[in-house]
KOLPADREN-783554 format. One record per residue (C-alpha): x negated, y negated, z; residue in one letter. Coordinates in steps of 0.5 Angstrom, whole numbers, plus 500, padded with zeros to 3 digits. Each point is the difference from the previous one (the first is absolute). Example, Ala and Ser with C-alpha at 12.3 -4.5 7.8 and 13.67 -1.06 7.14 Angstrom:
KOLPADREN-783554
475509516a 498493498s 
***
This chain:
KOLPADREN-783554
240782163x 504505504x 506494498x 499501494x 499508498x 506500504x 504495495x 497503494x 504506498x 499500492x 495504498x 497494495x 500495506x 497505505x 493502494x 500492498x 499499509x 495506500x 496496494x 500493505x 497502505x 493498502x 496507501x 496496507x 507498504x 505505496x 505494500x 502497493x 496494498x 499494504x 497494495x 496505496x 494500497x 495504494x 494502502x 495500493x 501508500x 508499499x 503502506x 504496504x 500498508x 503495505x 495494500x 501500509x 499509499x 493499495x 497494504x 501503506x 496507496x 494495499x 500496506x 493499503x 497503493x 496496496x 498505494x 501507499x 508498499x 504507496x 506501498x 503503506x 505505495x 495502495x 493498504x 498496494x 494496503x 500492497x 493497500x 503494503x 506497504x 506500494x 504494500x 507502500x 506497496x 507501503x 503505496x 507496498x 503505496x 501505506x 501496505x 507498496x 501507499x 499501508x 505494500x 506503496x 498507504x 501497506x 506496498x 504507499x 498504506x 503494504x 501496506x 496506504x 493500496x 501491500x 499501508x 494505500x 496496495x 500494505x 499505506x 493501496x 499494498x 501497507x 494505502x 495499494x 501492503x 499503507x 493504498x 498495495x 500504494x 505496496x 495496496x 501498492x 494501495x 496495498x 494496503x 500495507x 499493498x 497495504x 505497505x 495493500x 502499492x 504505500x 498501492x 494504500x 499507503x 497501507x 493503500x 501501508x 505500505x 498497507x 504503506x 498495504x 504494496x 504505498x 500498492x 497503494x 494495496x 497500494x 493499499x 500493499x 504499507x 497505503x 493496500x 501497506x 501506503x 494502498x 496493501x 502497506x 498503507x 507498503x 503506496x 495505502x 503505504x 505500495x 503507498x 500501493x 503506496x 502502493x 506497498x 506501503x 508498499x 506499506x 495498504x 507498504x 501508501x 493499504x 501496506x 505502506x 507495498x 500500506x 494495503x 498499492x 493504502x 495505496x 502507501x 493502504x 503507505x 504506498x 505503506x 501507499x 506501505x 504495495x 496502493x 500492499x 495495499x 499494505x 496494501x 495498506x 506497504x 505505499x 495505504x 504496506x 505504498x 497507499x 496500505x 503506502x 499503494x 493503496x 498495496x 494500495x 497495495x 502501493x 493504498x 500504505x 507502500x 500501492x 494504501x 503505506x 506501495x 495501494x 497505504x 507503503x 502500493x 494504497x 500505506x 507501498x 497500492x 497506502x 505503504x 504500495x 495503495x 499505503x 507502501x 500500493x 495505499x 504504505x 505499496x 497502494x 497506503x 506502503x 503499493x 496505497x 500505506x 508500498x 499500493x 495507501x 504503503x 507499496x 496502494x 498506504x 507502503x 502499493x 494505498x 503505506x 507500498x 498500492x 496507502x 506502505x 505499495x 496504494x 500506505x 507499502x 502500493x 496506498x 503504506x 507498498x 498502494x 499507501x 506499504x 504499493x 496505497x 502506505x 507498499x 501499493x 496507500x 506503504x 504496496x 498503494x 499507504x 508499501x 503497493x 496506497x 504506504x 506496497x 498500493x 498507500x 507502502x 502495496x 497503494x 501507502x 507499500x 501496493x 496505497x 506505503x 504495497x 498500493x 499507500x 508500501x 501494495x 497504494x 503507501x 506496501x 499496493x 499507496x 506502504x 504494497x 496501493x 504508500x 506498501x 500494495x 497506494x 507503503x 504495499x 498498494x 500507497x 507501503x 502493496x 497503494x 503507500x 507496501x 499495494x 499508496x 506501495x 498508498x 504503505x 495507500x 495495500x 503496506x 502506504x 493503500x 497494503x 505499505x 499507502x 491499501x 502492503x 505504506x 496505501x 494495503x 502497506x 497493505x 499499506x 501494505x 493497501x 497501506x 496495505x 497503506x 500496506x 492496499x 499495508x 493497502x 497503506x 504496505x 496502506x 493499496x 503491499x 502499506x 494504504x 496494494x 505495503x 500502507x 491500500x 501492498x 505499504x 495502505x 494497499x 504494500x 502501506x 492500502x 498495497x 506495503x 499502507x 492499498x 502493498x 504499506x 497503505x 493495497x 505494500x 502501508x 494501502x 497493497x 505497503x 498503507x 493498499x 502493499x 505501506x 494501505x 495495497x 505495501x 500502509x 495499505x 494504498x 498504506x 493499503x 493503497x 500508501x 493504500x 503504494x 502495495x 501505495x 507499495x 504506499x 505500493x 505506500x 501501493x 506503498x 503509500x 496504496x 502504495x 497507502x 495504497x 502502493x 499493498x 495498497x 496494502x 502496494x 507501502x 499498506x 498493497x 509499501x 499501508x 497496505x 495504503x 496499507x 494495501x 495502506x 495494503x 493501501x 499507506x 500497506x 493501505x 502504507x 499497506x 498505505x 497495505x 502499507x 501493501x 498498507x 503496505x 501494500x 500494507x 506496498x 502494504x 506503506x 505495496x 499505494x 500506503x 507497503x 501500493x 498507497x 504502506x 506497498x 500501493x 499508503x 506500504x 504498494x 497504495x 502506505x 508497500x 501499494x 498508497x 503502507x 507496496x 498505495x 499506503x 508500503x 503498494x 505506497x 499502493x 506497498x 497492502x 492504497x 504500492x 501493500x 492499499x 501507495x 495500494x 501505494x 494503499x 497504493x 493503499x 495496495x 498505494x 494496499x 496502507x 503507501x 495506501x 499505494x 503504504x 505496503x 507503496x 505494501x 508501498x 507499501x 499491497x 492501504x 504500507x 498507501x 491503500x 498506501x 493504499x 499504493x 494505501x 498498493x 498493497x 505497496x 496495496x 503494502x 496494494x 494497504x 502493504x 496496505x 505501505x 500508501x 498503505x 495505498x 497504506x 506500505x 507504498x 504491502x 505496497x 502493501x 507497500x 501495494x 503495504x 496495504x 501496507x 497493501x 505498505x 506501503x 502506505x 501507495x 503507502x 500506496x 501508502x 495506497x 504507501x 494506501x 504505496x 495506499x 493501504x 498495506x 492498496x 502493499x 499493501x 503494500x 498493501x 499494497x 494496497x 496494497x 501500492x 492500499x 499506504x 496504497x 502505494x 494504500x 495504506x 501503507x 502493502x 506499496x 504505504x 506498504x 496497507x 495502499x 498492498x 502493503x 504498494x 506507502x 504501506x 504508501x 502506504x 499506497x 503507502x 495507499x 506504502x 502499508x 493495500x 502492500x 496496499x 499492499x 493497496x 498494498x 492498499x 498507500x 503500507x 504506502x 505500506x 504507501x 507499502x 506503504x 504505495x 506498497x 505504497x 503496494x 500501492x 503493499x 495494501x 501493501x 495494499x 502493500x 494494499x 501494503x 494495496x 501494504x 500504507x 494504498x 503507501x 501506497x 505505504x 500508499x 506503503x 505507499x 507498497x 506503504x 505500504x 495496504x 493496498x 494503502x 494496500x 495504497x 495494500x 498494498x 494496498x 500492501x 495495496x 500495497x 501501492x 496496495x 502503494x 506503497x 503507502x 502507495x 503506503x 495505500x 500508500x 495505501x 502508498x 495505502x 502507496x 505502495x 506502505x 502493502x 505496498x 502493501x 506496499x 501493500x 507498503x 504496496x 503496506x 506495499x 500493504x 
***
């Protein structure tokens, strides 16, 4: 078959293959046949399909089920067919049909239709086969079978044919044992030879292959119905993510909509200044244009009444009239200076322009962003943590004259579910001396690597510089935020910021708009007016609301805070004094992996103010607290 497809290149050859192929063996026809129903099979194929039937026999294509055993008739036609085809394919198919007739002669299943004659007469059909004589009778030579009590113990069977294929050819005796290590039939005297290999009488090993077939049947059976359900498990849930992302496209389509509509509304806003001033510039201009025109219809009336008077041949007449015609006198027409608003178009221009600008950097920073995901799914994920909470950092807000709909063009912060506090104790624990050898150890390194840190000059700090600006979305009403959201002090009136779920409400804070997942990270603070402030670091998912969503005062924020000479580090609502340091510029620099965060006094010379050391679960914002209207902060704008 594999010969013959692969000779077979023209698309007719290959359709006229596909329709002489037997449906049992899928190999193209050998000595076809055609059942009643009109389909056509090998004869070796469908007498091996109704071996050991004797009623029940069904078309093995359409399952049409005959009353009794048909007779089959070659089918000439298709078998000369089959001849040609082969004929074309070559030498290769001419080698693979004698292969497989080879094995239909070796199994036995190469017999011709028609019925068994009687080997006595050879004339008349044979009624029974006696495998102890080994030939077929009819019933006329098989009554001494039946009378005489010498042939007894003769075995007698149905018909059957090549009875030569059931004896061993090698000591001319019945096949009477099956050996399962060689997957052959032998007779009684080659048990000698196999007498190291399992061997089992035919029945008995025919009904063992039955039963391991059938156990097989059944496994596959159920392995289909497997099959079926998982098929239909597939085929659910593909309709409901094509369900799923049919809604998210309709949402997705509605927001952009209303993105178009912003726009357009801003596009509109802008072509109407221009058409106002357009308008009102034409409308200067047509005014001029019709003064000019009657100033032209003045000077035509004059010309055509000096051209008339000199036409006059009455010398008084004449004089008369040019005496009047001098006296009246034109002047040059006149046009005043008409312009369009120059700064009016380009301040219209400039606003698109912006809002280009916007909406490309809004793009851009999505696209980098998407990138970035896919970058970390494609790594190590790194081990369960207690908090599994996601945090999105969504993109700069536009400040507080916006309106919501308007923000629809920036990406905006998301927040995960608040996190629990946990404020228990954990109690100690008796481990092995192997692992305490381990923790102490691990201890040792942690204590060098932030010691390495600590001796580092400011200089080689910058390498790690990380430009931070401040998050309009979780600002405090009262928490005035300047100089591009690099600035924050306190206002002594609410500024009415549009409500968003990640804005403090209770404590005067503020978080920085980046976010540290990993990696090692240093940023400067200036304290420019008033020391009652706090700086720190926090979980995204700390809480935005309550007494609890101050600055260490849970288990989600780490900072230092000053109350005027007072210096003090907080974390779980645990407060630690400590010694007073004299500086207005503060450097903090994280280190995920390493699990610390460092306080320390920027100078000539760093000076640890403080550390915290943990292990971090979540990713980090910068994080600011401003207690009354006097303080002011600053972000330094470091460079690497």
């Amino acid at each position: 078959m594999a010969g013959l497809a692969g000779s077979s290149s023209e698309p007719g050859l290959a359709a006229l293959e596909e329709e002489l192929t037997c449906s049992i063996c899928l190999c193209l026809f050998s000595c076809p046949v055609t059942v009643p129903c009109g389909h056509n099979f090998c004869t070796s194929c469908l007498e091996l399909s109704w071996a050991g039937l004797a009623n029940n026999f069904s078309c093995p294509q359409c399952r049409f089920i005959f009353p009794s055993r048909p007779q089959l008739q070659k089918n000439t036609v298709l078998c000369r067919v089959v001849e040609q085809l082969q004929g074309c394919a070559g030498v290769g198919v001419e080698e693979e049909k004698k292969e497989k007739e080879e094995e239909e002669e070796a199994v036995g299943c190469g017999a011709e239709t028609g019925p068994v004659y009687c080997d006595s007469c050879l004339r008349a059909p044979a009624s029974q086969t006696c495998l102890t004589c080994i030939a077929s009778f009819c019933p006329e030579h098989l009554r001494p079978h039946q009378d005489s009590p010498a042939f007894r113990d003769h075995q007698l069977c149905p018909p059957l044919r090549h009875l030569h294929r059931r004896k061993c050819p090698q000591h001319n005796k019945l096949f009477e044992f099956f050996c399962s290590q060689h997957g052959s039939c032998i007779c009684s005297l080659c048990l000698l030879e196999h007498k190291l290999c399992h061997t089992s009488p035919l029945q008995l090993a025919k009904a063992n292959v039955e039963s391991a077939l059938k156990k097989k049947l059944v496994e596959l059976h159920n392995q289909s119905e497997r099959a079926a359900r998982a098929m239909n498990t597939v085929k659910t849930n593909q309709s409901q993510t094509a369900e799923s992302a049919s809604r998210k496209k309709d949402l997705i389509r509605s927001e952009f909509l209303e993105i178009k509509a912003l726009v357009e509304e801003r596009e509109n806003q802008s072509l109407k200044v221009i058409a106002d001033e357009e308008k009102r510039v034409c409308n200067k201009f047509d005014y001029i244009y019709g003064i000019l025109g009657s100033k032209k219809n003045e000077i035509q009336s004059l010309r055509d009444q000096i051209e008339k008077a000199l036409t006059e041949d009455d010398d008084i007449l004449f004089l008369k009239r040019a005496a009047v015609l001098q006296q009246t006198s034109t002047k040059d027409a006149f046009v005043p200076v008409i312009e369009m608003d120059q700064n009016l178009i380009h301040s219209a221009y400039q606003s698109a322009i912006n809002l280009k600008d916007t909406v490309k950097q809004s793009v851009t920073q999505s696209k980098e962003k998407r990138a970035e995901a896919k970058l970390t799914s494609g790594r190590t994920k790194p081990p369960p943590a207690p908090f599994s909470n996601k945090i999105t950092v969504g993109k700069k807000p536009p400040g507080p004259q916006h309106t919501h709909k308007e923000k629809i063009l920036h990406q905006t912060q998301t927040t995960s579910q608040v996190e629990a506090d946990t404020k228990e104790k954990k109690k100690p624990v008796k481990v092995a001396p192997a692992m305490g050898t381990l923790n102490a150890a691990a201890a040792v390194s942690a204590k060098e690597l932030i010691d390495s840190f600590l001796k580092k000059s400011r200089e080689e700090l910058l390498q790690y510089a990380a430009n931070i600006t401040l998050d309009y979305n979780t600002a405090h009403n009262k928490v005035i935020l300047s100089e591009k959201y690099t600035k924050m002090s306190v206002s002594d009136t609410s500024l009415n910021y549009n409500h968003h779920p990640q804005r403090f409400t209770d404590c005067s804070q503020v978080l920085g708009f980046q976010c540290f997942k990993r990696g090692i990270h240093y940023w400067e603070v200036e304290l420019l007016q008033n020391n009652f402030c706090g700086i720190g670091i926090c979980y995204g998912s700390m809480r935005r609301q309550g007494p609890e969503s101050r600055l260490g005062r849970n288990s989600s924020s780490w900072c230092i805070e000053w109350f005027n000479s007072k210096i003090s580090s907080w974390h779980n609502d645990v407060e630690k004094c400590l010694p007073n340091v004299k500086a207005t510029k503060i450097g903090v620099l994280l280190h995920c992996e390493g699990g610390f965060v460092i306080f320390m006094a920027v100078g000539e010379k760093h000076n640890l103010i403080y550390k915290f050391k943990t292990q971090f679960t979540e990713a980090l914002y910068p994080a600011f607290w401003l207690f009354s209207s006097g303080t002011v902060l600053s972000l330094c704008q470091v460079k690497q």
